[in-house]
Kinemage of the C-alpha trace (Angstrom):
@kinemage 1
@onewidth
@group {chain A} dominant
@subgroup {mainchain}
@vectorlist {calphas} color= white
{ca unk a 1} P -15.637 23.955 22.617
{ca unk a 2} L -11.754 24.435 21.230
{ca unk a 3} L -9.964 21.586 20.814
{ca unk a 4} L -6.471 21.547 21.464
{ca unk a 5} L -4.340 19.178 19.158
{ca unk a 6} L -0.611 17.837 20.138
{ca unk a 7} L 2.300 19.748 18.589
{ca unk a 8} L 5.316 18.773 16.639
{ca unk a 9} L 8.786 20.194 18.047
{ca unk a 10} L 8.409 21.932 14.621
{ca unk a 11} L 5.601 23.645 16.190
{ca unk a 12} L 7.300 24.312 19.667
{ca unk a 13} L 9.653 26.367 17.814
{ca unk a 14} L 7.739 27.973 15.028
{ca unk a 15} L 6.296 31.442 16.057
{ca unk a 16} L 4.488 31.831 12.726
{ca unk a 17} L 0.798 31.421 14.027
{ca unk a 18} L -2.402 31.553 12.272
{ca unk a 19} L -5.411 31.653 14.171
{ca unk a 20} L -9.210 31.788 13.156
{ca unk a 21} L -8.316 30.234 9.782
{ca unk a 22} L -11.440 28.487 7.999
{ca unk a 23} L -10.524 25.796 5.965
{ca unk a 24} L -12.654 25.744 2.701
{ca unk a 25} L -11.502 22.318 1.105
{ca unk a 26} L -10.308 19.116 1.501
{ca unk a 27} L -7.365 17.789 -1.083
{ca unk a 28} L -7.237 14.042 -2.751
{ca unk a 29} L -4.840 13.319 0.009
{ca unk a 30} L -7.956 14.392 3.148
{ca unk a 31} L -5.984 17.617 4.106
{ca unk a 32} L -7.592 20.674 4.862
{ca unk a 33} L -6.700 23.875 2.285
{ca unk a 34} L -7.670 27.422 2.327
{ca unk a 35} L -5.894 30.148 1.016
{ca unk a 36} L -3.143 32.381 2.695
{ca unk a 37} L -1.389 35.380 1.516
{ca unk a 38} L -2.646 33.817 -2.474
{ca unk a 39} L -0.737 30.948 -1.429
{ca unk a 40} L -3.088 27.291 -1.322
{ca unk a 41} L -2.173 26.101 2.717
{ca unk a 42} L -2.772 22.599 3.480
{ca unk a 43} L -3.999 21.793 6.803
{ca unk a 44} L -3.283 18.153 8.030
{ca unk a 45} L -6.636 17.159 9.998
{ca unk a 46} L -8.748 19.770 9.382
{ca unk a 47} L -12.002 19.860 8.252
{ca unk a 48} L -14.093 21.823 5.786
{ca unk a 49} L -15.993 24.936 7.428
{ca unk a 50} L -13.547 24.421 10.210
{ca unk a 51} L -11.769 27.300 12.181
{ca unk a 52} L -8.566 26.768 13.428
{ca unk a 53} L -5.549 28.057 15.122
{ca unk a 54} L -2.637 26.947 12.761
{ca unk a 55} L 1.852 26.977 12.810
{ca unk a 56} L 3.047 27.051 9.914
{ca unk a 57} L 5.695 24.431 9.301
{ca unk a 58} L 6.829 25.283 5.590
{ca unk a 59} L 6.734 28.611 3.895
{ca unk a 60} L 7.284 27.105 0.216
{ca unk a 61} L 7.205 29.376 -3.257
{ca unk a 62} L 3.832 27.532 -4.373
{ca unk a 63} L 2.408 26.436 -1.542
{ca unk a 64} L 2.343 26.506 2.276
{ca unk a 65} L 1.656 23.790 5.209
{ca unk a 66} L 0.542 24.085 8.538
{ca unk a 67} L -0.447 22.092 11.564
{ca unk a 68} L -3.306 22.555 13.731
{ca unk a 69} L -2.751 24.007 16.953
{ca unk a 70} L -6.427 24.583 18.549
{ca unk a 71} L -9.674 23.763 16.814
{ca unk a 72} L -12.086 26.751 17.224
{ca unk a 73} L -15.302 25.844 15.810
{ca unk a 74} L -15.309 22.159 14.911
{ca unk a 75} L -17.163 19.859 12.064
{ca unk a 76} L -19.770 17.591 12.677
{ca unk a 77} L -18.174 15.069 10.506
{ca unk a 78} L -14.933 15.247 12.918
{ca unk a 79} L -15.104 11.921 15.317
{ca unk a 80} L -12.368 10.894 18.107
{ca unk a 81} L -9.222 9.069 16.759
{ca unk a 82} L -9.552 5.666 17.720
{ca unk a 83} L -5.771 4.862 17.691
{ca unk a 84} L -3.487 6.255 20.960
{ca unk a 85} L -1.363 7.078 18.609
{ca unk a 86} L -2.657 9.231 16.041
{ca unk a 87} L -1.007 12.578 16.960
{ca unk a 88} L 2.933 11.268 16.824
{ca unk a 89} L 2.397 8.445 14.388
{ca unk a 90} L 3.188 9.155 10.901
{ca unk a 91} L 0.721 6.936 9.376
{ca unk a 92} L -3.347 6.595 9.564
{ca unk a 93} L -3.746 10.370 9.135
{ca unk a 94} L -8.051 10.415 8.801
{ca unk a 95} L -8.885 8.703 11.697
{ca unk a 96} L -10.984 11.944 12.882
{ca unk a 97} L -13.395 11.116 10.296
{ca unk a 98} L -15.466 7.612 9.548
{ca unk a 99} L -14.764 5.340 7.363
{ca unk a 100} L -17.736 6.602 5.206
{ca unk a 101} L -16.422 10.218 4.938
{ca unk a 102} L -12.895 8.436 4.599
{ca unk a 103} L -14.651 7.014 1.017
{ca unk a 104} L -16.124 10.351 -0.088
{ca unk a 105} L -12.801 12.349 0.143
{ca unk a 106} L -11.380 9.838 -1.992
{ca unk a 107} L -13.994 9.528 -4.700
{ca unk a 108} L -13.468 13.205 -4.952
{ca unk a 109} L -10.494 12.913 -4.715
{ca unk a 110} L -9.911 10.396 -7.611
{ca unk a 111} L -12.849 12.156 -9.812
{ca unk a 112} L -10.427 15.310 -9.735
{ca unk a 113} L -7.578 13.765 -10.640
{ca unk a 114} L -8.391 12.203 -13.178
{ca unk a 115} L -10.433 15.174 -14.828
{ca unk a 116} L -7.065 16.966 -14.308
{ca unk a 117} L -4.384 14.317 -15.855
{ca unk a 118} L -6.483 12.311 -17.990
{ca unk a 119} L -8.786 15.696 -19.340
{ca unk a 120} L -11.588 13.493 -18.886
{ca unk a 121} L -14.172 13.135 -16.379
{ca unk a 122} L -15.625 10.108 -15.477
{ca unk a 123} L -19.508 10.277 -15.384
{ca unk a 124} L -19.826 7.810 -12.001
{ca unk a 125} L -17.781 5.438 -9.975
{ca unk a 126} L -17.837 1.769 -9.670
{ca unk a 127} L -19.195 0.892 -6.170
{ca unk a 128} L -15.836 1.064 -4.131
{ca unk a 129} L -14.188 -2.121 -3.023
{ca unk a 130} L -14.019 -2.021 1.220
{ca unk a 131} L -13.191 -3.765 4.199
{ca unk a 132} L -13.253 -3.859 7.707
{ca unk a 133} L -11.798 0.052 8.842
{ca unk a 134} L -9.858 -1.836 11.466
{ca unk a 135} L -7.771 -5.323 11.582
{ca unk a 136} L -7.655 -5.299 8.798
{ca unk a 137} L -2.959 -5.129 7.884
{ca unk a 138} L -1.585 -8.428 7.225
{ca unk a 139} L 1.826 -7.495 7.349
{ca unk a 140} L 3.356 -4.182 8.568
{ca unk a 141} L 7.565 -2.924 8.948
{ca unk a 142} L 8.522 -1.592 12.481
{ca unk a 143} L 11.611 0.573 12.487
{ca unk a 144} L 13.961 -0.940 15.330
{ca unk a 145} L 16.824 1.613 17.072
{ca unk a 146} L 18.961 1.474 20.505
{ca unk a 147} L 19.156 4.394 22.426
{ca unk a 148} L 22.890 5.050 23.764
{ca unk a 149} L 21.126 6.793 26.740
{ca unk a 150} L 18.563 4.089 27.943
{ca unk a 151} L 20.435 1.482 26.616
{ca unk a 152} L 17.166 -0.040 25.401
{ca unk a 153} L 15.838 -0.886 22.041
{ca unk a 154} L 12.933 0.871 20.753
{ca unk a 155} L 10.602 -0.492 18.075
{ca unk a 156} L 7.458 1.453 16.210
{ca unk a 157} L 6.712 3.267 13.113
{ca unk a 158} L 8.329 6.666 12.588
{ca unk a 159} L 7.058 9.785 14.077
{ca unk a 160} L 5.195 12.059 11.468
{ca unk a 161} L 7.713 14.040 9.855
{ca unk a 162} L 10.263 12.661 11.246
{ca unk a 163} L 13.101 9.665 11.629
{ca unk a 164} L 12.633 9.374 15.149
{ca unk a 165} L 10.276 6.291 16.242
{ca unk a 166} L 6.882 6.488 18.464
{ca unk a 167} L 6.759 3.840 21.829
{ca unk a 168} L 4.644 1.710 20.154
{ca unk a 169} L 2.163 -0.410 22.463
{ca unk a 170} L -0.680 -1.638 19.814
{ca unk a 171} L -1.851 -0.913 16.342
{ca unk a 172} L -5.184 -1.626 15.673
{ca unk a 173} L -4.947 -1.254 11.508
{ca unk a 174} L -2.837 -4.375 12.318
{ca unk a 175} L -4.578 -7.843 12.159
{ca unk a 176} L -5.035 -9.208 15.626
{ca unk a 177} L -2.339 -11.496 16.054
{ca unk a 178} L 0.386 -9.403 14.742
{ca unk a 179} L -1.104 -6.135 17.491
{ca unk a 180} L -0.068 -8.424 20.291
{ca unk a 181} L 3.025 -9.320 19.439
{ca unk a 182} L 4.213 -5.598 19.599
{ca unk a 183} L 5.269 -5.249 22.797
{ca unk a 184} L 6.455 -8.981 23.029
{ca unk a 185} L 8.792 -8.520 20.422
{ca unk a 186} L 10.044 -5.466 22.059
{ca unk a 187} L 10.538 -7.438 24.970
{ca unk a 188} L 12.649 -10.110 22.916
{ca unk a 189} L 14.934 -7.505 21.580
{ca unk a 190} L 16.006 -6.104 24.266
{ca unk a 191} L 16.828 -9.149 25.485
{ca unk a 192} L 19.864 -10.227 22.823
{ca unk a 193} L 23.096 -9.007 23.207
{ca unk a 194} L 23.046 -8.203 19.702
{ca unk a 195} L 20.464 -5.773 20.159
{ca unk a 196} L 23.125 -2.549 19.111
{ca unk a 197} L 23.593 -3.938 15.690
{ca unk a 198} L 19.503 -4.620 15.153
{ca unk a 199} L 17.757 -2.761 11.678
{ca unk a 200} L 13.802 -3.297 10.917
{ca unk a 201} L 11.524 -5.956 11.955
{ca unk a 202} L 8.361 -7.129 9.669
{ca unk a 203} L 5.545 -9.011 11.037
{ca unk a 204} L 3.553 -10.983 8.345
{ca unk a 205} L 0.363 -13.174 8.353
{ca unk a 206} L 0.015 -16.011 6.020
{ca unk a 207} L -2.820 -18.093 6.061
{ca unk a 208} L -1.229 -20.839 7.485
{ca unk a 209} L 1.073 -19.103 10.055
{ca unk a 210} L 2.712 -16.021 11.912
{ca unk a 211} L 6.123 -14.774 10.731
{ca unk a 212} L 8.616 -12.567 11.803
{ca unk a 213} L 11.921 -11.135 9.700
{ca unk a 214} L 14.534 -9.673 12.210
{ca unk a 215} L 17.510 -7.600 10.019
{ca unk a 216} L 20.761 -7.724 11.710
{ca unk a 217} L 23.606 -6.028 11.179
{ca unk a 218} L 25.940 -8.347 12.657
{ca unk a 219} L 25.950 -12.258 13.225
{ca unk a 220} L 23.589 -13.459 15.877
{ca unk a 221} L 25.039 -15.171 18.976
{ca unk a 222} L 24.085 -18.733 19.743
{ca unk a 223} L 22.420 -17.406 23.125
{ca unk a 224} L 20.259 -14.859 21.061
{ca unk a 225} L 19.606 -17.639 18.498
{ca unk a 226} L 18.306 -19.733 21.462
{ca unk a 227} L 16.016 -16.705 22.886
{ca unk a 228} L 14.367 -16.203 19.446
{ca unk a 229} L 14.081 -20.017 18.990
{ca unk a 230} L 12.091 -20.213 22.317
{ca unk a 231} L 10.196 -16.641 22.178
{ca unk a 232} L 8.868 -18.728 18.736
{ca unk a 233} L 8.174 -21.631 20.248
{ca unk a 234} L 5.935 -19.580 22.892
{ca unk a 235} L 4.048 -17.661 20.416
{ca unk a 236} L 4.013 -20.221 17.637
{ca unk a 237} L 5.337 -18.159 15.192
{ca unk a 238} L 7.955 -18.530 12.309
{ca unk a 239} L 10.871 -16.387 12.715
{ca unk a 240} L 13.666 -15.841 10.142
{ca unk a 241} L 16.951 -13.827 10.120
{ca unk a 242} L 17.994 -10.822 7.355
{ca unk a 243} L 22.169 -10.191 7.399
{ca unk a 244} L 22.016 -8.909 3.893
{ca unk a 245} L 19.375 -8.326 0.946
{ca unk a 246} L 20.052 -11.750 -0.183
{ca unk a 247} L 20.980 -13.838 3.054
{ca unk a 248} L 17.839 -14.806 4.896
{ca unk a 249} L 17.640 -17.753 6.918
{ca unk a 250} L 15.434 -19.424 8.396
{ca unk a 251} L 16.044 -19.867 12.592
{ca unk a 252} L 12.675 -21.805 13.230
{ca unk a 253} L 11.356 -24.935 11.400
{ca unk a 254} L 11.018 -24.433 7.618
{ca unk a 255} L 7.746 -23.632 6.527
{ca unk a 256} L 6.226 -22.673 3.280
{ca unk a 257} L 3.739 -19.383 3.466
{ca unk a 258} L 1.115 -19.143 1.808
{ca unk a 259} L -2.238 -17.396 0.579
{ca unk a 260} L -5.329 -18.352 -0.946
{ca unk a 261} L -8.247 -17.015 -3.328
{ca unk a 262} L -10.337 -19.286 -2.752
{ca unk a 263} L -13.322 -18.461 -4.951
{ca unk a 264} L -10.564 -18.859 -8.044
{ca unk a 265} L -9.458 -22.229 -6.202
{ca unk a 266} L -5.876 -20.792 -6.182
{ca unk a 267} L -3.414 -21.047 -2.848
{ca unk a 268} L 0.019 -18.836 -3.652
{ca unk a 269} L 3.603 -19.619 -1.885
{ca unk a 270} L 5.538 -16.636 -1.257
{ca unk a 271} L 8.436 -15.831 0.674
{ca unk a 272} L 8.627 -13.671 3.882
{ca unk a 273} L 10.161 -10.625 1.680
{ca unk a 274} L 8.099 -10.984 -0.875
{ca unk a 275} L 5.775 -7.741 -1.880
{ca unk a 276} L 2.324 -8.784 -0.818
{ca unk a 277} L -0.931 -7.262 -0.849
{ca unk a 278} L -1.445 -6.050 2.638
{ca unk a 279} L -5.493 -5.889 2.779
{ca unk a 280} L -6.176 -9.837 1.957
{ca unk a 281} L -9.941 -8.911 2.103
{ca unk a 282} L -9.870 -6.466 -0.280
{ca unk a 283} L -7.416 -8.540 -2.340
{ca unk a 284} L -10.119 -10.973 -2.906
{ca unk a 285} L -12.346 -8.929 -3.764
{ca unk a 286} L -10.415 -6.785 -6.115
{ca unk a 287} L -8.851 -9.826 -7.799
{ca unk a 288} L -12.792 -10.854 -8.766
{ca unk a 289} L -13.731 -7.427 -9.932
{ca unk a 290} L -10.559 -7.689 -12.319
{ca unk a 291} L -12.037 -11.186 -13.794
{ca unk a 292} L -15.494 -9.750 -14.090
{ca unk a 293} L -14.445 -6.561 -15.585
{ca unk a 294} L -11.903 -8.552 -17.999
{ca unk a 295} L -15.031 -10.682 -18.916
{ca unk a 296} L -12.902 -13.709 -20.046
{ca unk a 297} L -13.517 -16.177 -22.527
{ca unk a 298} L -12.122 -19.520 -23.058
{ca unk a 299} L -10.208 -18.975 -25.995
{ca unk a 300} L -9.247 -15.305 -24.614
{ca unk a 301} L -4.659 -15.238 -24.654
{ca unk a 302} L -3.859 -12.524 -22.116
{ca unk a 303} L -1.499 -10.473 -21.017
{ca unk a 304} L -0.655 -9.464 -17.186
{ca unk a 305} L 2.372 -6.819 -16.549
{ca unk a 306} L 3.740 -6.190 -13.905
{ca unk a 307} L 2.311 -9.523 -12.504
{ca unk a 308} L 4.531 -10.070 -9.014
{ca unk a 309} L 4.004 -13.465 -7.984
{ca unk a 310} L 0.699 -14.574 -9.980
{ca unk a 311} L -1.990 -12.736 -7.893
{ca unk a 312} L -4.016 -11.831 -11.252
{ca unk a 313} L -2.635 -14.266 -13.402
{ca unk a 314} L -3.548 -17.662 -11.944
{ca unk a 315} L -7.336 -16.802 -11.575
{ca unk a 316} L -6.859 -15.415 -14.611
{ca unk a 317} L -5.885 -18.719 -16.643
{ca unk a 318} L -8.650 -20.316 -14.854
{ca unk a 319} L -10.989 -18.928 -17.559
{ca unk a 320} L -8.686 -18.443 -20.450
{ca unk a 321} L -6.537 -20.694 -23.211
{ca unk a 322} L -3.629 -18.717 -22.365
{ca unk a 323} L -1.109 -16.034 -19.844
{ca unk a 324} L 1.612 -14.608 -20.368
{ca unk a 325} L 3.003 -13.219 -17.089
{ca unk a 326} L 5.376 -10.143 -17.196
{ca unk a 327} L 7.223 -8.969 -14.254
{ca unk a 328} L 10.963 -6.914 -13.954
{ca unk a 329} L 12.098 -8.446 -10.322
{ca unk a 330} L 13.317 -12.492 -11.026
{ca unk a 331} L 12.773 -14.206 -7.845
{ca unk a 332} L 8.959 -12.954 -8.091
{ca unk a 333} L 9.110 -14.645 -11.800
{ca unk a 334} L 10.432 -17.632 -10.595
{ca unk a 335} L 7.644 -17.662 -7.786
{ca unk a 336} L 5.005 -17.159 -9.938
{ca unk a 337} L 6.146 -19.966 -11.843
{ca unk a 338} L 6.322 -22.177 -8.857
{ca unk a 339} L 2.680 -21.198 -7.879
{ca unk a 340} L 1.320 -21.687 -11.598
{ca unk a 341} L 3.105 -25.791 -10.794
{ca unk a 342} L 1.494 -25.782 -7.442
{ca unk a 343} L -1.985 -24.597 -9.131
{ca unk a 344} L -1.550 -27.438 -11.250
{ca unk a 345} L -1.474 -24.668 -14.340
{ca unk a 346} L -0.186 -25.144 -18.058
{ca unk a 347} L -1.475 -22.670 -19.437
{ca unk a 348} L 0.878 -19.326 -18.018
{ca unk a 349} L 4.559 -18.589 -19.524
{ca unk a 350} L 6.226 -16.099 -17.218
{ca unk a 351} L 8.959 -13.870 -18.492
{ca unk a 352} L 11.537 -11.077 -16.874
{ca unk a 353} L 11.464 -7.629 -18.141
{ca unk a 354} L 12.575 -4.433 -17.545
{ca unk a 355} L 9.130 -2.323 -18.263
{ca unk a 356} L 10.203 0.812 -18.402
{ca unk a 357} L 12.539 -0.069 -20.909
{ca unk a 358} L 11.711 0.190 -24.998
{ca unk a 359} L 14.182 -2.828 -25.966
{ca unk a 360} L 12.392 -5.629 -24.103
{ca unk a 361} L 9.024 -4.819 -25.207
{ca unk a 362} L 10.966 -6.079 -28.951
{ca unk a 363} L 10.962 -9.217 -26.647
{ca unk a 364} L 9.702 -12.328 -28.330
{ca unk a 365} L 6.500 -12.366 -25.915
{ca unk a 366} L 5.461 -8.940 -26.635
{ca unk a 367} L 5.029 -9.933 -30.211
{ca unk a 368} L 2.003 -12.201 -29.588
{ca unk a 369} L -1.450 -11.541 -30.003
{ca unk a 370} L -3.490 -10.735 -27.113
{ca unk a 371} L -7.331 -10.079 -26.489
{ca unk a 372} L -7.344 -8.756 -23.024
{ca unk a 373} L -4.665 -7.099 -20.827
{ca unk a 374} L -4.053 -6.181 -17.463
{ca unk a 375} L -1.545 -4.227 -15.485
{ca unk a 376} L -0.630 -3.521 -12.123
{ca unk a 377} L 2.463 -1.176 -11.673
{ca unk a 378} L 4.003 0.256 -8.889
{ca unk a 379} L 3.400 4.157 -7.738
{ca unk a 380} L 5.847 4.741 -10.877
{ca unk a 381} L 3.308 3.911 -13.277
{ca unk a 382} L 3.550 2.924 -16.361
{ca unk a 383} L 4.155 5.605 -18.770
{ca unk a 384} L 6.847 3.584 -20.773
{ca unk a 385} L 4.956 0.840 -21.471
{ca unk a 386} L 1.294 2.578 -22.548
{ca unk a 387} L 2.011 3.008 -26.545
{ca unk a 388} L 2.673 -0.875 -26.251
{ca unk a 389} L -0.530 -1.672 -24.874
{ca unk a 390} L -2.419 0.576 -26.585
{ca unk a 391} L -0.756 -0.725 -30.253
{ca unk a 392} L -1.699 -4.667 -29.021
{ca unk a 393} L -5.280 -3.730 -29.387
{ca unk a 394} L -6.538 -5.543 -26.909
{ca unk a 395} L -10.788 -5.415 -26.608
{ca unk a 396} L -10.214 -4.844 -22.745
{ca unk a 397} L -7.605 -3.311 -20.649
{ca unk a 398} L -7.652 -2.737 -16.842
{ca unk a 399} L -5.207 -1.485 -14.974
{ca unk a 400} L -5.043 -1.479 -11.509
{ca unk a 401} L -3.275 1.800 -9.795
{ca unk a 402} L -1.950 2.461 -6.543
{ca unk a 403} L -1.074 6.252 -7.141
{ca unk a 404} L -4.140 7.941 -8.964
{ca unk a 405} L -1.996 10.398 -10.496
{ca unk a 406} L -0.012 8.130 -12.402
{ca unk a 407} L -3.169 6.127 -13.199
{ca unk a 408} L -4.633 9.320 -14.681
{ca unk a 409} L -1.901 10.242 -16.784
{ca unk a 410} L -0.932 7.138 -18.217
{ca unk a 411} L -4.586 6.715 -18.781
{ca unk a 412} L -4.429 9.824 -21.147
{ca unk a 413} L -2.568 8.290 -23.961
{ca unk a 414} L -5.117 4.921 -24.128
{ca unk a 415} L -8.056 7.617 -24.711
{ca unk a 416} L -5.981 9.704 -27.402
{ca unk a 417} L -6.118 5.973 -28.804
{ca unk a 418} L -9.587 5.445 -29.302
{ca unk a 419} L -10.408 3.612 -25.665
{ca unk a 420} L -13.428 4.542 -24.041
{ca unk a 421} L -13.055 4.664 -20.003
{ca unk a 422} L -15.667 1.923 -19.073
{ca unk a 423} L -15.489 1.676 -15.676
{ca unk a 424} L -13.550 3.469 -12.757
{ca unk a 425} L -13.799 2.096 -9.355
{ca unk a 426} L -12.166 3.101 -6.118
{ca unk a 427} L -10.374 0.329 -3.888
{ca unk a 428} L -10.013 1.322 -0.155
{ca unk a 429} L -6.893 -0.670 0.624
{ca unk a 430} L -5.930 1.292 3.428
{ca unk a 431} L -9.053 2.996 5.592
{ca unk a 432} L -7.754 5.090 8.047
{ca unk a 433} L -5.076 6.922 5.599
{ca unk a 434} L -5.331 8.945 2.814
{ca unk a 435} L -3.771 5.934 0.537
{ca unk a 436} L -5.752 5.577 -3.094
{ca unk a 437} L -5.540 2.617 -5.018
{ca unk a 438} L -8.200 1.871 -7.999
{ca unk a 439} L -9.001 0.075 -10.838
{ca unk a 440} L -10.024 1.473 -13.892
{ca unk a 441} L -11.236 -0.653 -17.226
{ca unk a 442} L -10.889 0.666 -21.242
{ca unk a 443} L -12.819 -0.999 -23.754
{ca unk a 444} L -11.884 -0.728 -27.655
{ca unk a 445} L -14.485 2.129 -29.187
């Protein structure tokens, strides 16, 4: 039976139709491809060996991408979204498939990559690190805009392809208690008399509490103060005020939030803009893998870029004589500090430093000796920084990627260098979207 899908405005308008196309691949990223007019087309949603009606929505010189417009012949593989909002939300894009499949895509998907950045191919994966598909976001950003024409205040994630924001009700990638507070908060905002001058709204869950961090672009009144003081009071939450990038306050009692890995016996502090990993499941997990794979002695001196707030490097100087801690944003070295004090830790020196930049790798830490080192960059990479690690000779290196891509090139240069690529391991940070993080570990030949 055809299935019909939902279609973009882009769609509406777009009289470029495809039908009876039969998609023959999937890319790293889940989306269907076949070819069109010797142009590759990708196909958001669809399936290999499906047929489907397609609109084009870009005609590029290289390449070509389409949405589906009526499923002919459908996959076996292909399951019912689980989310209400999968067709308008721009996030949580395999859905249609389980969890499972959601894996295999990406194994391929990393496998190719890598053969194609790195010019090597990995003989097998490391089991991949999962979690629960679902509940499983411990903090998420809503966008937050007032409509001129309702005169209301609408809050959700942005439409796919688009600025425009979906009437959020529920999210159920979301862990529990932040779901419900959706349409609460909605509720609250359209309550203040501020609410024309409102920007984004993040919901976070520590360990120890709920918090909330409302932007604002101008000051709150003392009756909206008062509403947001009470609406926290009801929901027993934490709730703290943004004017600028550097001006939060606190509107609720002052609390301290915090994490834990408890295996390493190590509880973190953080602040409620502070980068945090979202899956804390698979952060334990993936945090453990990095000690095992590191295989840490007690004389070992390490070295952890790109280190955040400590969420490597504290379990890490469990086991070892010494850290050092690199990181380029200060208020996440001066937090990491604070959490190697609360760990009760001597043994970790934290330092500032622009990675990407030659000069402070001449830095008076970069000129130690070091056995073992890990790193944990952002999408970016860390091309800059490579011939460094590779020149400290360390016995073990793993890095831990977000963007395979980047991991796979950057990973090029340690092999040119005599590494051998021990282990490569998907991490499934994010089921439901096509998101790949992994970790990958180079041992001295």
């Amino acid at each position: 039976m055809a299935q019909f899908f939902k279609t973009s405005r882009t769609n509406k308008q777009n009289n470029n139709i495809i039908k009876h196309c039969q998609i023959d691949k999937l890319d790293h990223q889940g989306r269907g491809m076949l070819f069109h007019q010797n142009k590759p087309m990708f196909v958001e949603g669809g399936l290999v060996g499906e047929i489907v009606d397609v609109s084009i929505d870009e005609d590029k010189k290289r390449y070509k991408k389409a949405s589906i417009l009526k499923i002919q012949q459908k996959s076996d593989l292909r399951i019912e979204p689980h989310c209400e909002h999968y067709q308008e939300c721009g996030g949580c894009h395999l859905q249609h498939v389980e969890q499972a499949t959601q894996i295999d895509i990406k194994k391929t998907g990393l496998m190719t990559l890598f053969e194609r950045f790195a010019k090597h191919k990995p003989t097998q994966l490391q089991a991949t690190l999962k979690s629960d598909a679902w509940a499983y976001r411990r903090c998420a950003r809503f966008g937050v805009m007032y409509d001129k024409k309702t005169k209301k205040v609408q809050m959700g994630f942005r439409r796919s392809g688009s600025n425009e924001l979906i009437n959020q009700q529920k999210c159920p990638v979301l862990k529990p208690a932040l779901s419900q507070l959706i349409l609460p908060l909605k509720a609250l905002l359209n309550q203040l008399q501020g609410k024309m001058a409102l920007g984004h709204i993040e919901l976070v869950e520590a360990d120890n509490t709920v918090a909330v961090l409302l932007r604002h672009l101008k000051p709150l009144s003392d009756q909206d103060i008062a509403l947001i003081i009470a609406f926290s009071e009801e929901h027993q939450l934490h709730f703290y005020a943004q004017s600028s990038p550097t001006d939060i306050q606190c509107l609720t009692e002052q609390h301290k939030l915090t994490y834990s890995l408890a295996e390493q016996d190590c509880e973190f502090e953080f602040n409620i803009d502070d980068f945090l990993q979202v899956n804390a499941d698979i952060n334990k997990k993936m945090v453990k893998q990095a000690i095992n794979w590191l295989e840490l002695k007690n004389t070992d001196h390490v070295l952890d870029l790109f280190c955040g707030l400590g969420n490597f490097t504290l379990p890490i100087a469990k086991n070892v004589a010494q850290v050092v801690a690199v990181e380029g944003i200060q208020k996440m070295v001066d937090r990491g500090a604070q959490n190697a004090l609360h760990c009760h830790l001597t043994n970790v020196a934290f330092y500032q430093a622009d990675l990407s930049d030659l000069n402070e790798l001449k830095a008076e830490w970069a000129q130690q000796r070091y056995d073992k080192i890990l790193l944990d960059p952002a999408r970016a990479g860390a091309a800059e920084c490579m011939a460094f690690v590779a020149n400290k000779k360390p016995s073990h290196i793993v890095y831990v990627s977000c963007d395979p891509v980047t991991l796979a090139r950057d990973s090029a240069l340690l092999l040119e260098q005599g590494y051998t690529l021990a282990k490569l391991g998907l991490i499934d940070m994010f089921p439901q979207t096509a998101h790949m993080e992994s970790m990958a570990l180079f041992t001295k030949k």
